[in-house]
C-alpha positions in Angstrom: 0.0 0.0 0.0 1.1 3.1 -1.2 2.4 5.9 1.9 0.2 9.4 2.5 3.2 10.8 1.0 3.5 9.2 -2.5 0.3 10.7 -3.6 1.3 14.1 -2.9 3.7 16.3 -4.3 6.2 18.3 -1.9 7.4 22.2 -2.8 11.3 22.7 -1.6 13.0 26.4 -1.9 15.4 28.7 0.0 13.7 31.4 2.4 15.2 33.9 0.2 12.9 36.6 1.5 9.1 37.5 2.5 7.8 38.3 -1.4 9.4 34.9 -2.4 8.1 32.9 0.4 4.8 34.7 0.3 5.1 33.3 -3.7 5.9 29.7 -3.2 2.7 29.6 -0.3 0.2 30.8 -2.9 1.9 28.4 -5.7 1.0 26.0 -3.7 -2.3 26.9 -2.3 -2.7 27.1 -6.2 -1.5 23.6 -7.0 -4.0 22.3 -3.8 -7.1 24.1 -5.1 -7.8 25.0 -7.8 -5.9 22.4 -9.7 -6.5 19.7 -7.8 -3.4 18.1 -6.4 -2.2 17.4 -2.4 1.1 20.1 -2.6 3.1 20.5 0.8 5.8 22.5 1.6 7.6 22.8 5.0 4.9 25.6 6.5 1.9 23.0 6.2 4.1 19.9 7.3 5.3 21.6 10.3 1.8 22.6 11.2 1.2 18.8 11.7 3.8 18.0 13.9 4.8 20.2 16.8 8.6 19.7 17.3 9.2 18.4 13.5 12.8 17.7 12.7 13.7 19.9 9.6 16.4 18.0 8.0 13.9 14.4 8.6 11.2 16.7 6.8 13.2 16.9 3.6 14.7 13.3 3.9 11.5 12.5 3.7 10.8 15.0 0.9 13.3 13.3 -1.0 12.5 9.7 -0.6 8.5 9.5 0.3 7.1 11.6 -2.2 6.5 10.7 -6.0 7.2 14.1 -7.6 9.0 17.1 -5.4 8.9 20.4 -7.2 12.0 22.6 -6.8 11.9 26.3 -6.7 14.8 28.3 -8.4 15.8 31.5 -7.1 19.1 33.6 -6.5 19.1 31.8 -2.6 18.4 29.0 -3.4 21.4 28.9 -6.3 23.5 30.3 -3.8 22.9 28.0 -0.8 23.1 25.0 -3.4 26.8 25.8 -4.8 27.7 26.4 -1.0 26.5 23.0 -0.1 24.9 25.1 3.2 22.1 24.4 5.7 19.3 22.5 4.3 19.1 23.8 0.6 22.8 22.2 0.1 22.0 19.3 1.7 19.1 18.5 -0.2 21.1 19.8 -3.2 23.4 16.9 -3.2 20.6 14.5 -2.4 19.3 15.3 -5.5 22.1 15.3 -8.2 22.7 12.5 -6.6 19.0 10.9 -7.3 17.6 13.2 -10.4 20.0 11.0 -12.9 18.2 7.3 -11.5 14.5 9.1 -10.8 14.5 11.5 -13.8 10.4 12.1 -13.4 10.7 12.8 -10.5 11.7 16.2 -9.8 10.4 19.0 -11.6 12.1 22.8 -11.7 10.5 25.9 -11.6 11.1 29.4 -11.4 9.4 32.3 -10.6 12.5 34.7 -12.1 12.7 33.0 -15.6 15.8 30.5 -16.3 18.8 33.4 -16.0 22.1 32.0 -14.4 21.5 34.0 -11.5 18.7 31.2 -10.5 19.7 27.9 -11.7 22.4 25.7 -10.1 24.9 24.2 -11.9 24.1 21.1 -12.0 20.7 22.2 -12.9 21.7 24.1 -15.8 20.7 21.8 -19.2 17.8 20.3 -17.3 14.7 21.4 -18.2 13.0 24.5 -16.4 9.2 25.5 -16.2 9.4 29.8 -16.0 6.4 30.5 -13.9 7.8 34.1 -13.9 4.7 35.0 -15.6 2.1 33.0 -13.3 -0.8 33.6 -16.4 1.1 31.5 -19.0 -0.5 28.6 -19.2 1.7 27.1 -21.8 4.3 26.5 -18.8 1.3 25.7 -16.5 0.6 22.7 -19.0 3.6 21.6 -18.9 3.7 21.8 -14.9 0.4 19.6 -15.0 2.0 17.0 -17.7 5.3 16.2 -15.7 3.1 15.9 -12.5 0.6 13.8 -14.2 3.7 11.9 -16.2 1.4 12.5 -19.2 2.5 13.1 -23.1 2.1 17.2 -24.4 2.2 15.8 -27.9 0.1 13.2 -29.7 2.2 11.1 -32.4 0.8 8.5 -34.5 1.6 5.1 -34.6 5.0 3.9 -36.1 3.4 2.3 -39.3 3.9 -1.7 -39.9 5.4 -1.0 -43.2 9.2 0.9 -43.2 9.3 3.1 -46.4 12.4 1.8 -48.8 14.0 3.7 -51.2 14.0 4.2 -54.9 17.2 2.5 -56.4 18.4 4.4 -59.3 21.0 3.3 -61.8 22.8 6.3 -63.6 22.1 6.2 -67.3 25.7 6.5 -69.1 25.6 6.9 -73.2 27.3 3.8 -74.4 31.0 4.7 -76.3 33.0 1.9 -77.6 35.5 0.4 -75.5 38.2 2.3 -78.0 37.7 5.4 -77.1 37.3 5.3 -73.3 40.7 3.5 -74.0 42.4 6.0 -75.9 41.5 8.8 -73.2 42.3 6.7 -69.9 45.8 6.3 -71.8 46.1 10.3 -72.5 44.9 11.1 -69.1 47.6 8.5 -67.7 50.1 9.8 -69.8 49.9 13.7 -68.9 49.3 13.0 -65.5 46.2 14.3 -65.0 43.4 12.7 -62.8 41.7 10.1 -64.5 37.8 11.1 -63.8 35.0 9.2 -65.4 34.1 10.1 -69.0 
C-alpha cells in the first residue's frame, strides 16, 4: 500500500525573503485548489507535527514523495553551490538521485531561467518559467510532468518501413576504344583520371 506521501507532491525552496516565500505559499495553495493536487511544503508539514525535525522533513521529501517540485531562485542557487544548511543538503541528495529518478523532480522558477537562479548542476535540465504566473503554456507543462502524461500526440510507427528508390545512372554507351584511348592520354599527362 502506497504511503500518505506518495500521492502528494512536496514544494522545496530557499527562504530567500518574504515576497518569495509569500510566492511559493500561494503556488502552492494554487496547486491544492484550484488544480487539484495534495502540494506541501515545510509551512503546512510543520503545522502537523509540533517539534518536527527539519532535516527528517526533507529526507522524507526526497525519498517518500513521488514528484518534489523545486523552486529556483538567486538563494536558493547560492545556498546550493555552498553545499549550506538544508538547501545544500538536499542539493546533493538530488544530483545524486535526479540522474536514477528522472520524473521525479520538476524545476520551476518564478524569475525565468537566468544564471542568476539555476544551479549548476541544474543548468541543461529542463525549467518550467512561472515568472509570468498567467502563462498557461508553462502551466501545461507543470500539469503533464506531474501527471507523467504526453504534451504531444504522435501516430503510430506504421507496420510497413518506407524503402527507397534505387536508381541506376544512365551513361551513353561509347565503344571500349575510345574510353581506352582517353584513360591512356589522361595516364600519360598525368592528370586525374575522372570518369568520361
Amino acid at each position: 500500500m502506497l504511503s500518505d506521501h506518495q500521492h502528494a507532491i512536496f514544494v522545496t525552496y530557499a527562504w530567500d525573503n518574504q515576497e518569495h516565500q509569500d510566492k511559493v505559499f500561494h503556488f502552492v495553495n494554487f496547486l491544492r485548489d484550484p488544480k487539484g493536487y495534495d502540494a506541501r511544503m515545510d509551512k503546512l508539514v510543520s503545522q502537523q507535527e509540533t517539534a518536527i525535525s527539519f532535516q527528517k522533513m526533507m529526507h522524507r521529501a526526497m525519498t517518500d514523495y513521488n514528484k518534489v517540485i523545486i523552486v529556483l531562485s538567486p538563494k536558493y542557487k547560492q545556498r546550493a553551490h555552498a553545499f549550506e544548511g538544508g538547501v545544500g543538503t538536499e542539493y546533493s541528495m538530488i544530483i545524486n538521485d535526479i540522474d536514477t529518478y528522472p520524473n521525479k523532480y520538476i524545476l520551476v522558477s518564478f524569475s525565468g531561467r537566468g544564471d542568476d537562479v539555476v544551479p549548476l548542476s541544474f543548468a541543461s535540465r529542463d525549467i518550467i518559467d512561472l515568472s509570468n504566473f498567467g502563462n498557461e503554456r508553462e502551466w501545461n507543462r507543470l500539469i503533464a510532468k506531474l501527471n507523467d502524461t504526453d504534451l504531444f500526440d504522435f501516430v503510430k510507427v506504421a507496420e510497413v518501413r518506407a524503402e527507397a528508390i534505387k536508381q541506376t545512372p544512365v551513361l551513353a554507351p561509347k565503344s571500349p576504344e575510345v574510353v581506352i584511348k582517353k584513360l591512356t592520354y589522361h595516364i600519360t599527362v598525368g592528370a586525374v583520371w575522372r570518369p568520361i
